[in-house]
N, C-alpha and C positions, 0 to 999 in steps of 0.2 A: 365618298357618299356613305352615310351611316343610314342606318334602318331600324323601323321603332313596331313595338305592337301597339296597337290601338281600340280600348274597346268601344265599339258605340253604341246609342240606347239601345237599351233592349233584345242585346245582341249577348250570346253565353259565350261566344266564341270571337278569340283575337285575331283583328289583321296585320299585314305584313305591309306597311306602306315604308318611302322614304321620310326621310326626318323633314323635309322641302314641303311634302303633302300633310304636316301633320295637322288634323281639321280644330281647330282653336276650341278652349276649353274640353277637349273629349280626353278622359284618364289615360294615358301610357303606361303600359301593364311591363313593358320589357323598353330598353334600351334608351337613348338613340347608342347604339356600337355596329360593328360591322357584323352584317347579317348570318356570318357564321359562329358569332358569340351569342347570339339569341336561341331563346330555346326552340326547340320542333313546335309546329302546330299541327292539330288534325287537318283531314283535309273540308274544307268549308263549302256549304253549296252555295251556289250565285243566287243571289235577290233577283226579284224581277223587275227591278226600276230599270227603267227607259227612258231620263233622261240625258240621252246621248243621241249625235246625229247616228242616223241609220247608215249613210254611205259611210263615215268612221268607223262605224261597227260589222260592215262589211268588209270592207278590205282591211283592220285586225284580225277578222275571223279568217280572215283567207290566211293571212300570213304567217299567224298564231296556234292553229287549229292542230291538235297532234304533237306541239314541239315546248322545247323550252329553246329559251331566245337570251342572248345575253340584250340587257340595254345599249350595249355600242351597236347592234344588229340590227336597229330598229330604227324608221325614219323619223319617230313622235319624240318628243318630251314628257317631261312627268306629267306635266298638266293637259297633256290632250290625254295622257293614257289615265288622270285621276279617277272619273269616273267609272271606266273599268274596274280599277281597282276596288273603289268600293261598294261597289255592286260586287264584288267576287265571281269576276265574268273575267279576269284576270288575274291572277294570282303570283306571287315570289317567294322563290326557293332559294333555299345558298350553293351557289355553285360548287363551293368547297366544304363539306363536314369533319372536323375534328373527330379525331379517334388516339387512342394510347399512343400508337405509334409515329402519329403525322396527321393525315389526312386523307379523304377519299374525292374524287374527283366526281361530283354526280354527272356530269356529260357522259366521260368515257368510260368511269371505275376506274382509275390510276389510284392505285394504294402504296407505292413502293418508295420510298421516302427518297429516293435517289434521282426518281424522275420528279421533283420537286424544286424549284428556287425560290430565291426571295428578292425583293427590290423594292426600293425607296418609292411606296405609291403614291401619285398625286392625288387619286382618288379618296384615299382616308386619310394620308396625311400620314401611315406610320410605315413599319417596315414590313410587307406582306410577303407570304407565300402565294405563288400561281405555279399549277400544274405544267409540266414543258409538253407532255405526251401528247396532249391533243390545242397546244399553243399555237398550229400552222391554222386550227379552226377558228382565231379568235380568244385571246386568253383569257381564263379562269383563274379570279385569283379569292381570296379570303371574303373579301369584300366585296366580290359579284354575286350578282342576284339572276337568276335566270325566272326569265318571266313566260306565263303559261297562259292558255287559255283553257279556262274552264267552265265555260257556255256550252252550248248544246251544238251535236255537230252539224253540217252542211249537209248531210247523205239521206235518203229517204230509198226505202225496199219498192221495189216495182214486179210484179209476179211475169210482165210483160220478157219474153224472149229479148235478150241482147246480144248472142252469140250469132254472129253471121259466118259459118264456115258449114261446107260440104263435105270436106272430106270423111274418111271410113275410119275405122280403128282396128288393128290388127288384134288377135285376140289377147293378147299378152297387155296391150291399152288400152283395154274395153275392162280389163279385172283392175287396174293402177286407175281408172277414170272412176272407177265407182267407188274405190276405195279411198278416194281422194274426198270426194262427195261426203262419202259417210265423216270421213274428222269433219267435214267442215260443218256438218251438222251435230256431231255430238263433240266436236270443240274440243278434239283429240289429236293426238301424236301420231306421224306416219316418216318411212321411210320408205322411196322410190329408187329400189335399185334397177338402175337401166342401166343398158348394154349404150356406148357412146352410138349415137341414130338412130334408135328406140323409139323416139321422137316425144320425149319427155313434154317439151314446150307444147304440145296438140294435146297430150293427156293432160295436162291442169285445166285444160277448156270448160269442161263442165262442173267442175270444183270454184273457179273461178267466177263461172255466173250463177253460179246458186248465192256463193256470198254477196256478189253485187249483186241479187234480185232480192236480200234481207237486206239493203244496205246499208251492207258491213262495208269496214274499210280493208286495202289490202297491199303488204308492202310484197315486193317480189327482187328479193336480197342478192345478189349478184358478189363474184367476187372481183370482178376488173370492169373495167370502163366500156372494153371491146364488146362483153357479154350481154353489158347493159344495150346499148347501140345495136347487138343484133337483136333481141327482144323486143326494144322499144317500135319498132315499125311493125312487127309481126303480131304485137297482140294491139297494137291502134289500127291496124287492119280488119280483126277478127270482133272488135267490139269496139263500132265506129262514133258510137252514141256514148260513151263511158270517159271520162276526163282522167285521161293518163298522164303522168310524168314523167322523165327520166333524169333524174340525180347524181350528177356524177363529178371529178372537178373540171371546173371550167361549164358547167349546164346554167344554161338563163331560164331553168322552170322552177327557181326552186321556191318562190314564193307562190306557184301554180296548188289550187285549192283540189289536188285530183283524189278520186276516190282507188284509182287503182295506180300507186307506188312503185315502178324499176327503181332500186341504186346500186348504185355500190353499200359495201357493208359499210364503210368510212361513214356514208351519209347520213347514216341511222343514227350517229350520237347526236343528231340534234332534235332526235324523235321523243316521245314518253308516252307509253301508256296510248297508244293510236291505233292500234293496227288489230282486226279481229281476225284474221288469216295471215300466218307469216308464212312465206314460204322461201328456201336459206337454198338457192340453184349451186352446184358442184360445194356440195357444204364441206368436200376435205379439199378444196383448194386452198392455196396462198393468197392472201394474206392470210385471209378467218383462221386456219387453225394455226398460225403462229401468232396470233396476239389477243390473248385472252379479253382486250377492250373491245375487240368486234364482236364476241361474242356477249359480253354485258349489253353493248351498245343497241344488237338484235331481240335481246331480254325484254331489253327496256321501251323497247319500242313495240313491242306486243303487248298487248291487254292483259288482264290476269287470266281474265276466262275468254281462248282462243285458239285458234286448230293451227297446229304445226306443222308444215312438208316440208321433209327434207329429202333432196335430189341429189344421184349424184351415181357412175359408171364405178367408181372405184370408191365407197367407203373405209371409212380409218378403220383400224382396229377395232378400237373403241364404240362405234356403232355397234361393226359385229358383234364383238361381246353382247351389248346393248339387246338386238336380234337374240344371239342364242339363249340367253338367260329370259325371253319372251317378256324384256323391260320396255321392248321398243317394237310396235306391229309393224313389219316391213311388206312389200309386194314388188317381185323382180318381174323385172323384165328381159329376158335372155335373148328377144331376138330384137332384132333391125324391124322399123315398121314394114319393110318391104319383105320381112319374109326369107333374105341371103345372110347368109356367117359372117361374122366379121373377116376380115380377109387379115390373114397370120403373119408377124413382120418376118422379114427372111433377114437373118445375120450373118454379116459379110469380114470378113476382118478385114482391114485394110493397112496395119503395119503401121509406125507409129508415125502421127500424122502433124504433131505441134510445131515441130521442127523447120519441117517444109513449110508447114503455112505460114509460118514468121517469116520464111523467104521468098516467097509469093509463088510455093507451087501445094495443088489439091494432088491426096491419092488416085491415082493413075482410075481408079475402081470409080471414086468419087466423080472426079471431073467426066467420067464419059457416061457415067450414070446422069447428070446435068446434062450430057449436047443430048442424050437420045431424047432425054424430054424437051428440052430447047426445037430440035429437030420437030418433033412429032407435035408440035402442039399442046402439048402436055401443061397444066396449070403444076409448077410442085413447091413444095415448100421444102427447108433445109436446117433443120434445125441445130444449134452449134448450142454448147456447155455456157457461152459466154460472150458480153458485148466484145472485151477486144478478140476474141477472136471471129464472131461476127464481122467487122468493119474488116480486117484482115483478108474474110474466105469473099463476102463483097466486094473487094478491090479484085480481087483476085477473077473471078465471073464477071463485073463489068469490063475489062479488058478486053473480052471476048463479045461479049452481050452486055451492053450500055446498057439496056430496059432491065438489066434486075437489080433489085432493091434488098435492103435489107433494113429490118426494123426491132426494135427492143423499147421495152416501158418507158425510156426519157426523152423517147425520139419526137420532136416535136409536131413532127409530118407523119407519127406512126399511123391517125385515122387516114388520112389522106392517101396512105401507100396501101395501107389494107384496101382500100377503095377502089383504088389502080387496078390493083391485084384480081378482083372479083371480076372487074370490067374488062380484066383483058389487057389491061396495058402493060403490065408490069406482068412479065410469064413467068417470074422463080422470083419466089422470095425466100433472102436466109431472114430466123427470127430464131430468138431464144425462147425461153418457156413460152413468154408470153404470148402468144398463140395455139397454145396446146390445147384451149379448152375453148367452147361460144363462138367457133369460128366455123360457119359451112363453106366451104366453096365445092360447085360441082364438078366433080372427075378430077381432083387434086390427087398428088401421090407425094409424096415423103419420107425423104430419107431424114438419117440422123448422124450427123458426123462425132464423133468420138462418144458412143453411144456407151463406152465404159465409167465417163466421168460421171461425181457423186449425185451432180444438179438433176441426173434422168434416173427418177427414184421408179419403182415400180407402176405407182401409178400416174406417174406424167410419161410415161411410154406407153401403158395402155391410152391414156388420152390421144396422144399423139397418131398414136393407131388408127384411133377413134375417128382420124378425122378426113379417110379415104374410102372410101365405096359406099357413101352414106346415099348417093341415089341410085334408084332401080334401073337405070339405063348403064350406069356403071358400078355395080357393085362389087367390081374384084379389083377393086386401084391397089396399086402397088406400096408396099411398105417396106424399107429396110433398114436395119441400122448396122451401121459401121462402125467397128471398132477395133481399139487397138487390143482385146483381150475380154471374154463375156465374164459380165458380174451377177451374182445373184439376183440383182434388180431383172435383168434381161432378160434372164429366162422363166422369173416371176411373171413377168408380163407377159410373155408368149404361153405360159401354163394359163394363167387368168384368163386369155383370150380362148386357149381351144376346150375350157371349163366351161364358159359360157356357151359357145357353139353345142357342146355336145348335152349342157340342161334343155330338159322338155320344160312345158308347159304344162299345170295339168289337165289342161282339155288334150293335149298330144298321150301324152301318158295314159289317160282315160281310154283312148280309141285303140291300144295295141291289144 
């Protein structure tokens, strides 16, 4: 498919239609070529003709509102979508932009000419480049056109209370709730350093409906699946009138027209220019800060002019920096809503432990650390460096206790054994990272077997920490990690943890 600019009467500004729509007798100012050999155009504001059916123009706005869209993504043809088009109530971009070196992927930002191929298109007929990096979304290639909506949005401010929650705030989330407030009213930068059970998720509450009572739109960026899933029911609980999503792979809302956004980061490259609150939850986790396309992709899907939260127990480096040089306003939060310390992991060594596990026995320390929780009731979690040794220390515990599970990111049953877990069925799960962070369960305890290997960096062992005595009826659950030898990491994260305990407040400071 080739693509042409077109001027029409009276019009100083060119559109981007297909060479299929092109309207007879009107000048072609550029092409018919592929839409990344045409020149840039400003951005154009939409006419106000209307006519088009209304229920068309509802359900494109639903679908369209916020995003760029490839044409294979889309249920219509050229000619239902024509009169969109020229009304400039829809608009096309090039999915790919030519530069010196190659080219840039506008979905994801892929500039690296390595993450590039080419193939024989049917689409134009000649030999194209498409991006590989984000080809599992739907491929971008030379010759795709990613289509917009640029009508007017769906969202309307209501001064009316939307927030139904009782709860209190500790004083440490009464200073982070108002600071939240204020970016989202002067459309500014924040960082929320909390302690893991701080209860982060309760403190955006009133940041959250000030923007949804101007409405404003709001995405709420997630780094896994898990984290999305435990979010998505707890803020459609708290504001039960407000049209929520939750984005994630495999989610059936994604054509869903909501004003308040969960994804994953992944899900954001198919956003643009939509979001007047971003707020980016455990923003040093995995994936985000290993692939600089999630972080264009969250860019890109923010407004120009929009308030930024970024959350998170264990910030990079690079924030801090960010912090000390006063580039970046932050507001900590050092204690637990509840008021108790985080509870200190205790390190155990247990002698080297790879060996035996490939012959299907746990250390002696290990395995009877598992019956007394088995025994007692006990919810625990067991964290391993790795899938194959996962399925290994698994085989190993159902032997003894069929009901425990064990789960990692490709696992197909992983929502469904998380689920178990919570309810009770399932009394010990081993998991690898991925459950270190978004995950409560009440009166869990956790160990860490080979807590020397590289995968438990500092701050995925504070997380891991993080995710024991987070209720006030059990605030001292049990933490240890085992290992064959302590690393720097380890006792990073045990300093990080008795740092936090021992920072005041300063209303606490104030009073001595």
């Amino acid at each position: 498919m080739k693509m042409i600019h077109v001027q029409l009467p009276g019009d100083t500004c060119a559109l981007c239609l297909p060479e299929v729509l092109a309207p007879k007798g009107r000048a072609i100012s550029a092409g018919p070529d592929i839409i990344s050999h045409l020149p840039g155009l400003s951005a154009p504001s939409p006419s106000h003709v209307s006519d088009f059916s209304p229920e068309l123009y509802q359900t494109i706005q639903h679908v369209c509102m916020g995003k760029e869209l490839l044409y294979e993504e889309l249920p219509w043809d050229w000619r239902d979508l024509e009169p969109f088009l020229l009304a400039r109530i829809l608009v096309l971009r090039p999915g790919l932009t030519p530069t010196k070196k190659g080219w840039v992927c506008r979905r994801c930002g892929n500039a690296s000419p390595r993450r590039y191929g080419e193939l024989d298109c049917a689409r134009c007929g000649t030999k194209c480049f498409y991006c590989r990096h984000c080809v599992n979304m739907g491929r971008v290639s030379a010759c795709s056109a990613l289509i917009a909506w640029n009508g007017p949005t769906l969202f309307s401010g209501s001064p009316q209370p939307l927030l139904q929650w009782n709860g209190a705030f500790s004083a440490g989330q009464k200073r982070a709730a108002a600071s939240i407030v204020e970016a989202v009213e002067m459309k500014s930068e924040r960082l929320v350093w909390a302690v893991c059970g701080a209860g982060k998720t309760e403190v955006l509450f009133p940041g959250l409906e000030r923007s949804l009572q101007k409405g404003e739109r709001i995405l709420l960026a997630a780094p896994r699946t898990d984290v999305v899933l435990e979010l998505l029911p707890r803020l459609q609980k708290v504001f039960p009138d407000t049209a929520i999503a939750g984005l994630y792979g495999g989610s059936e809302e994604k054509d869903c027209p909501a004003q308040l956004v969960i994804a994953t980061t992944h899900q954001t490259m198919r956003f643009a220019d939509a979001f007047d609150l971003v707020i980016i939850d455990e923003v040093d986790a995995f994936p985000f800060t290993a692939d600089a396309s999630l972080v264009n992709a969250v860019e890109k899907a923010a407004r120009s002019v929009s308030a930024r939260i970024h959350l998170t127990a264990t910030p990079t480096p690079f924030l801090q920096k960010q912090v000390k040089k006063k580039l970046l306003p932050c507001v900590r939060i050092p204690r637990r809503y509840h008021g108790f310390p985080l509870p200190v992991p205790r390190m155990e060594w247990s002698g080297a432990w790879k060996r035996p596990v490939t012959k299907g026995r746990l250390p002696k320390k290990v395995l009877r650390w598992c019956r007394t929780r088995m025994e007692e009731t006990i919810p625990a979690f067991v964290f391993v460096p790795s899938v194959t040794v996962l399925e290994e220390v698994t085989a190993i515990l159902q032997k003894t206790w069929p009901a425990v599970e064990g789960v990692h990111s490709a696992d197909d049953q992983r929502h469904d054994k998380v689920q178990r877990f919570r309810e009770g069925t399932v009394p010990l799960l081993v998991t690898t990272t991925i459950l270190e962070r978004g995950v409560t369960i009440p009166g869990v305890e956790a160990a860490v077997l080979g807590a020397e290997s590289t995968v438990f960096t500092e701050s995925a062992l504070v997380q891991i920490a993080g995710r024991v005595g987070r209720s006030s009826e059990d605030p001292d659950g049990g933490i240890v990690f085992f290992h064959a030898g302590k690393t720097e990491a380890m006792t990073a994260a045990v300093r990080h943890i008795l740092m936090m305990n021992k920072e005041q407040l300063p209303e606490e400071a104030s009073n001595e």
